[in-house]
C-alpha positions in Angstrom: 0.0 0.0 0.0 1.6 3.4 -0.7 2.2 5.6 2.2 1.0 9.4 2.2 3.6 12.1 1.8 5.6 13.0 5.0 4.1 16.7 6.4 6.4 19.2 5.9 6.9 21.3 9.8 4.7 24.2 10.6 1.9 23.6 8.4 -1.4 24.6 9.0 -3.2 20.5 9.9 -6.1 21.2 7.2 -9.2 19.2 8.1 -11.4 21.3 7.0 -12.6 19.1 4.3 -11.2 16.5 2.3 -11.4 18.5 -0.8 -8.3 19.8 0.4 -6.1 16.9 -0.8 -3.3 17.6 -3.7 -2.4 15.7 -6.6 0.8 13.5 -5.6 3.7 13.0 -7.2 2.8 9.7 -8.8 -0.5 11.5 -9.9 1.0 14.3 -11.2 3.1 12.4 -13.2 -0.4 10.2 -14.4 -1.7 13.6 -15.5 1.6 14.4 -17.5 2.3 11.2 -19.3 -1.9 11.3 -20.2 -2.6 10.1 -23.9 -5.4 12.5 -25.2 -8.1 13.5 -27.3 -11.3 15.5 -28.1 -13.8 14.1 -25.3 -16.8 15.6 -27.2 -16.2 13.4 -30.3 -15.3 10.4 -27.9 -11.4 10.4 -28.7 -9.8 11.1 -25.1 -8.7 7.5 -24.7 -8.1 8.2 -20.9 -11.3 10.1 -20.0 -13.0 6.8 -22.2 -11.4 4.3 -20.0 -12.1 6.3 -16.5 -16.2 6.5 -17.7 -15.6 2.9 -18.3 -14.2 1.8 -14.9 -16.7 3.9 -12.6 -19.5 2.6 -14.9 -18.4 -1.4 -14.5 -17.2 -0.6 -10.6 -20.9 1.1 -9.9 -23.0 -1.8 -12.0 -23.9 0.9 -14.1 -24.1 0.9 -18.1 -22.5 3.5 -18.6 -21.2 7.1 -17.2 -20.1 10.5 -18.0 -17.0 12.5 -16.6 -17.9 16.1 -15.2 -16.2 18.8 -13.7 -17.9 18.6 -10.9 -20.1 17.1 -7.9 -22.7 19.5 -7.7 -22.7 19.2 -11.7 -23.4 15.2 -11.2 -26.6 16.3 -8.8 -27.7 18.9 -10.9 -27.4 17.0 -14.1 -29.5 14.0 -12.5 -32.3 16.3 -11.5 -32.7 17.8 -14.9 -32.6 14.4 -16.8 -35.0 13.0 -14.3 -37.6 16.1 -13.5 -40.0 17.8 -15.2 -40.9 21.8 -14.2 -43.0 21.2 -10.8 -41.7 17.8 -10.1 -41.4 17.4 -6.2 -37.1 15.8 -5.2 -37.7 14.0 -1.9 -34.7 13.4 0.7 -33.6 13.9 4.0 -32.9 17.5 5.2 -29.3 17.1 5.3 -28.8 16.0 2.0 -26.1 17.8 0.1 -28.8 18.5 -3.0 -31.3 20.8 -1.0 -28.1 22.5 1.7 -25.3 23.0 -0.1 -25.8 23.6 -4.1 -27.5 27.0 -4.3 -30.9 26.0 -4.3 -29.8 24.3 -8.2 -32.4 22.0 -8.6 -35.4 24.8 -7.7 -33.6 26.8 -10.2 -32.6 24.2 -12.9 -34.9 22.3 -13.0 -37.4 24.0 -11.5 -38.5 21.5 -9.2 -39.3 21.9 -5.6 -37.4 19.6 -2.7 -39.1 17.7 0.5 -36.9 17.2 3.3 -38.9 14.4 4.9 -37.6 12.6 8.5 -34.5 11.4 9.1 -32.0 10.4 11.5 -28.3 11.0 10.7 -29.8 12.0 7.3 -31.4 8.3 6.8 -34.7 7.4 6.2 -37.1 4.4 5.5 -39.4 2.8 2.3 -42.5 3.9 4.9 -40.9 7.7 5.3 -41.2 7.5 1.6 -44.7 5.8 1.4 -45.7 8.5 4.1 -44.6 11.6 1.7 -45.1 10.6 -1.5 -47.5 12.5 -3.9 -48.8 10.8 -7.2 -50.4 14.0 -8.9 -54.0 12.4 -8.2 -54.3 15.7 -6.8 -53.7 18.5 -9.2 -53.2 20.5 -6.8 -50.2 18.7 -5.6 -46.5 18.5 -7.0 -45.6 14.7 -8.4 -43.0 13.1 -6.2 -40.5 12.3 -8.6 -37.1 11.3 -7.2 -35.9 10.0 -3.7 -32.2 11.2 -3.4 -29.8 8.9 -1.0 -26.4 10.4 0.4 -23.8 8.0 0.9 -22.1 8.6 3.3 -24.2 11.5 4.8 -21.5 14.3 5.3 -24.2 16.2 7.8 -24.7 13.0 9.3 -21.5 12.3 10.6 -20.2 10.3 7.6 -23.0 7.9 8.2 -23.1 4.7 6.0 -26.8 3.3 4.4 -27.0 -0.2 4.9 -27.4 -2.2 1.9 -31.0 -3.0 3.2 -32.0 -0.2 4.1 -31.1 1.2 0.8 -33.4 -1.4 -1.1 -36.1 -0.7 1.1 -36.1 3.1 0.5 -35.9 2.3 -3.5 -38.7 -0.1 -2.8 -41.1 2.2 -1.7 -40.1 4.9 -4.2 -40.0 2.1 -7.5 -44.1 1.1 -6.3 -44.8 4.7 -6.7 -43.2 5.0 -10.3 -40.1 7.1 -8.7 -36.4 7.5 -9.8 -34.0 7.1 -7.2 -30.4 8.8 -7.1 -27.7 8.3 -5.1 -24.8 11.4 -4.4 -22.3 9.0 -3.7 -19.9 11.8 -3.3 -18.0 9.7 -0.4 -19.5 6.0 -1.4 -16.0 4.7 -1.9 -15.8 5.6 1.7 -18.7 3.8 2.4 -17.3 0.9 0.4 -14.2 0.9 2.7 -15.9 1.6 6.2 -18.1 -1.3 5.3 -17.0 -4.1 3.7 -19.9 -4.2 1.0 -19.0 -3.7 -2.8 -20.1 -0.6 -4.3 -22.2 -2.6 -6.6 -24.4 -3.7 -4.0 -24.8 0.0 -2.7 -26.0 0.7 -6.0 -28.1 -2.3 -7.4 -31.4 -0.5 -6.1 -30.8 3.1 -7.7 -30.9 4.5 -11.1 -28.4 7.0 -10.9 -25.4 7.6 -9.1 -21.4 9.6 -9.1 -18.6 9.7 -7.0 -16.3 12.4 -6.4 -12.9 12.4 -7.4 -11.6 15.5 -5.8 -12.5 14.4 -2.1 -10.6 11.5 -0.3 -8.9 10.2 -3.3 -7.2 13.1 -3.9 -8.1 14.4 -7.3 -7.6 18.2 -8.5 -11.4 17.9 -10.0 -14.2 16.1 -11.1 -16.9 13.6 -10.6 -18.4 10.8 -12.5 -22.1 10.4 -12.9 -23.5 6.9 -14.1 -26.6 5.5 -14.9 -28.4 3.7 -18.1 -26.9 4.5 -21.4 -30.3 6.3 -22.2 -30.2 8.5 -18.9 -25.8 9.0 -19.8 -26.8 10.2 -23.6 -29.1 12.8 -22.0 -26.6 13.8 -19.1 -23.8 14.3 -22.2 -26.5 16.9 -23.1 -26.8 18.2 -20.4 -23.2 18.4 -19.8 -22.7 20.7 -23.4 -25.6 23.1 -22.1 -24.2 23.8 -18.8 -20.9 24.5 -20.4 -19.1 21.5 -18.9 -17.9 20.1 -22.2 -13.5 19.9 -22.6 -11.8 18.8 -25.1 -8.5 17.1 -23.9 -10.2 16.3 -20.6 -7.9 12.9 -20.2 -5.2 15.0 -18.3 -7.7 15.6 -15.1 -9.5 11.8 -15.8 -5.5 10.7 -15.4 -5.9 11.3 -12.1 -8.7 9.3 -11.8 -7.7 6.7 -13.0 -4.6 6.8 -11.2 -6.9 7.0 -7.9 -8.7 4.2 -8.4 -5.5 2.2 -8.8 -3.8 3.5 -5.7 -6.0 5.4 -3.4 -8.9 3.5 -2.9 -7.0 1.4 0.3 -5.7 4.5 2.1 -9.0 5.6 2.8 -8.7 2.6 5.4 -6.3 5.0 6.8 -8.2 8.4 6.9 -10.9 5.9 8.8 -8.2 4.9 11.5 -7.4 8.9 11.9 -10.9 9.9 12.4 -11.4 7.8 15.4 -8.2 8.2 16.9 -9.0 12.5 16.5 -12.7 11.2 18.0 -10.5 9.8 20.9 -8.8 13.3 21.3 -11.7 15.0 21.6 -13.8 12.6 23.9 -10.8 13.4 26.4 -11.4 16.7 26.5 -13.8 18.6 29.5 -17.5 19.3 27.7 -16.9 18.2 24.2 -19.6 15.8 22.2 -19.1 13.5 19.4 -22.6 13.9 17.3 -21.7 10.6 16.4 -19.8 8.2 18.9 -19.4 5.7 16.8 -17.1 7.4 13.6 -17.6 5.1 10.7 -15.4 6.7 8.2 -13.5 10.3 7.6 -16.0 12.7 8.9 -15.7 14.3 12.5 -18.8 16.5 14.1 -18.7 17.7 17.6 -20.3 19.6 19.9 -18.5 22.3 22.0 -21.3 24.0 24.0 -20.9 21.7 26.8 -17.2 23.6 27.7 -19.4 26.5 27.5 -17.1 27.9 24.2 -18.2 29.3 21.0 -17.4 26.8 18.0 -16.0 30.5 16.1 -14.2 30.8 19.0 -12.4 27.5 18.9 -12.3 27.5 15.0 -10.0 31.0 15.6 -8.2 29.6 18.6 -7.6 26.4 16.5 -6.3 28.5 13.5 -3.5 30.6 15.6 -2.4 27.1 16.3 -2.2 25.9 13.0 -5.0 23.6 12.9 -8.2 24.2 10.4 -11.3 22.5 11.0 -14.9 23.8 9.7 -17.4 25.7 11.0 -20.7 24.2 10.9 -24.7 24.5 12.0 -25.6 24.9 15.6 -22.7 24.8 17.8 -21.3 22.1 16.4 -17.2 21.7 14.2 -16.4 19.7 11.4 -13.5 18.0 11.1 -12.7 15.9 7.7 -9.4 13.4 7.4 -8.2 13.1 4.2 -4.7 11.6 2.2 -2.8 15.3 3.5 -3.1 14.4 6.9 -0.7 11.8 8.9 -2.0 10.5 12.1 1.1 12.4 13.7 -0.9 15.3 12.6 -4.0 14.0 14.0 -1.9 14.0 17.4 -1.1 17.4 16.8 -4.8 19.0 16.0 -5.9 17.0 19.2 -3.3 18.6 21.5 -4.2 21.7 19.3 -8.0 21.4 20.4 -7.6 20.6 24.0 -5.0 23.3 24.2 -7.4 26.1 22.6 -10.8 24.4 25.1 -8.3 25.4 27.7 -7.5 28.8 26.8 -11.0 29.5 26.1 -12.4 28.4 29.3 -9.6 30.4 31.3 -10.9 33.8 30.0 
């Protein structure tokens, strides 16, 4: 397995997301040595051979590379939805809280946030909230979108079963169901269970690229060859067409050959920083048990700010994220050693300290 790069000394410990990652040297080298082509006319051999791989390691038949994540959601809901068409999903899913209200204005459809816990629901949360258009006076319900893992739910995995269950509900109904598998590969890792089996129940589904295995850019959006043919068109009219696009799929593919197992390691470091900040005087996991790379916690119970611990944090060097209520996000990604895990948590506890002196 190949080892992350060794931290260079007084860095700033970045866990404010895993975006954060950079290309490494073996993928910067992928990107240079890339044979390539016009993607539009189907002639960038790499960018054909990365749509390939995520389309055979999803179950998919086919798949589409796109600049971005939010493109991949966006793209899904205007394939899928029709003007009025009702999205339905849990209120922490990335679609309705974190892509500028795109899907209202894309494809001018609306969004339920329905129940949830740790951004999860049920086949009877679905039966409970959906809307056939018997009623004219009522939206049709016309996808059920599935984060995995839930990044506002604490990097929460769906269990297989619990993802055919939802798509249960939502198929009896006539509905389309889409998974943001932003972080699946995460899931994949945390879980044991083959991507293909998180995905044999939905229609459509990406993962990014640009997260935890440690691609500059992009996503990759897969589905039936009818559904990709339309997202290509999509793609054109959103103006996320390139040409010689095999230099950024390079790193894609070079990702999928050598990244995939270190997420195993980025696991390992979120629980040991969930140990560092158990230790410390009124902190609170939101979620004890840390199944992957994704870190919440609660800091009202020391009677501190999170801005103030987020700017107490940052004169130490450590970045972490500011988040909803009083609660901080913390992200471990390929960048970050578990020496600097050490580090932020001595950081944390350090900063607590301070605070609760003044």
């Amino acid at each position: 397995m190949p080892k992350p790069p060794a931290a260079p000394k007084n860095r700033i410990v970045d866990l404010y997301s895993d975006t954060q990652t950079k290309p490494s040297p073996g993928m910067r080298k992928a990107m240079a040595e890339a044979e390539v082509g016009d993607e539009q006319r189907g002639e960038d051999p790499t960018t054909n051979r990365l749509q390939e791989r995520v389309a055979e390691l999803l179950g998919k038949e086919a798949a589409v590379f796109l600049p971005s994540g939010t493109m991949c959601n966006q793209i899904a809901m205007l394939v899928h939805c029709r003007p009025g068409d009702e999205i339905m999903g849990s209120a922490e899913t990335h679609v309705f809280t974190s892509e500028g209200g795109g899907a209202s204005v894309l494809a001018r459809a609306q969004t339920l946030a329905i129940p949830s816990v740790q951004g999860m629901f049920t086949g009877k949360d679905v039966e409970a909230n959906v809307r056939t258009g018997d009623n004219r006076h009522n939206p049709i319900s016309r996808v059920v979108v599935i984060e995995q893992t839930v990044n506002r739910g604490g990097g929460a995995i769906w269990p297989t079963a619990q993802i055919k269950d939802v798509a249960t509900a939502a198929k009896k109904h006539g509905m389309i169901v889409h998974m943001d598998g932003a972080r699946i590969l995460n899931a994949v890792v945390g879980s044991g269970v083959p991507a293909k089996d998180m995905t044999a129940h939905v229609d459509t589904v990406w993962f990014d690229l640009s997260k935890g295995l440690g691609c500059p850019v992009g996503g990759v959006l897969a589905g039936s060859e009818a559904f990709i043919q339309e997202a290509w068109r999509w793609k054109h009219r959103l103006g996320g067409a390139m040409r010689q696009s095999g230099i950024i799929a390079a790193a894609g593919n070079y990702a999928l050959d050598h990244n995939i197992e270190l997420l195993a390691v980025d696991h390992r470091n979120a629980q040991r920083l969930g140990e560092h900040i158990t230790a410390i005087p009124g902190l609170k996991l939101y979620t004890p048990k840390i199944e992957c790379n994704i870190v919440f916690f609660d800091t009202a119970g020391a009677g501190v700010s999170t801005k103030a611990v987020y700017e107490e944090l940052l004169k130490r060097n450590v970045r972490m994220g500011l988040t909803y209520g009083s609660m901080i996000r913390a992200v471990t990604h390929y960048d970050v050693s578990r020496a600097d895990i050490d580090a932020a948590g001595k950081a944390l506890a350090d900063a607590v300290a301070a605070l609760t002196k003044k």
